[in-house]
N, C-alpha and C positions, 0 to 999 in steps of 0.2 A: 697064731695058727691061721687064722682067717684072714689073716693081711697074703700070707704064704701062697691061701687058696687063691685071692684074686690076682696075686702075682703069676699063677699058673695057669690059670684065666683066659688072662689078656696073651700070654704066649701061645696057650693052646690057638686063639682065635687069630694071634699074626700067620701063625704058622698053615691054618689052613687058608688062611687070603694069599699067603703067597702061594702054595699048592696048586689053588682054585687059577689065580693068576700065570703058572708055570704050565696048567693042562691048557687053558686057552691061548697060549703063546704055542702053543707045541700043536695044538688044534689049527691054529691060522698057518703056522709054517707048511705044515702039509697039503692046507688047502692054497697057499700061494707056489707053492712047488709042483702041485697036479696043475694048475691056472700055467703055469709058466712050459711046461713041456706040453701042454697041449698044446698053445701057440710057437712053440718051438715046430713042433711036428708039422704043424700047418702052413706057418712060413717056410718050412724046409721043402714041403710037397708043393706048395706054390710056385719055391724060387726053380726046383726042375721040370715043373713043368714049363716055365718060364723060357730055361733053357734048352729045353727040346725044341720050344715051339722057334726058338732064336737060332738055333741048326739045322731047322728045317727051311726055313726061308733064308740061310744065306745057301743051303743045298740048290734050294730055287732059281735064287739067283746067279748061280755059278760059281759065287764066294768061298767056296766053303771053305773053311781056317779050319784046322784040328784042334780041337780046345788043348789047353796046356796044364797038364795034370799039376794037382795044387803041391805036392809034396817030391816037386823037383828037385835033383840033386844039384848041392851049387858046385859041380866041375863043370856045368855048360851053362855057367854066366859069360855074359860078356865079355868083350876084351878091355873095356874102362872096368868095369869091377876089377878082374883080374890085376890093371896096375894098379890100383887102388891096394886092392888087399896085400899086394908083393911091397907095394912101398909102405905100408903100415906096419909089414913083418920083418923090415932091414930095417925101418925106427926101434922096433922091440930087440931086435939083435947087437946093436948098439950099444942099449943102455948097460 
């Protein structure tokens, strides 16, 4: 009976070190995920101000280029893409 209790014991006491180990891993994750969007947010406020301040001075200077929206459709790629992708799709026609 008494061999039984220490055997129940030593489980009862794995059992809470890894608990004790599972809330501090769940504790760090949350403080490295608040850590990480706040430098997200701050690099991201950085990078446009960055590029305000880089369209204002090519405005200055006469430059000024339209920036190129990031989530362009690919029918106004170029004319080498374009043979690129036609002759990649008469290779797969082929097969």
């Amino acid at each position: 009976m008494f061999k039984q209790q220490k055997t129940l014991d030593r489980l009862e006491d794995r059992l809470r070190r890894v608990e004790n180990l599972c809330a501090d891993r769940e504790r760090e994750h949350r403080k490295l995920d608040g850590e990480f969007t706040d430098l997200y947010d701050k690099v991201r406020r950085q990078m446009s101000r960055m590029a305000k301040r880089y369209a204002v001075d090519q405005k200055e200077n006469g430059e000024f280029l339209e920036p190129t929206p990031d989530n362009s459709s690919s029918d106004s790629s170029d004319p080498i893409s374009e043979a690129i992708h036609a002759r990649r799709n008469r290779g797969f026609l082929t097969q």
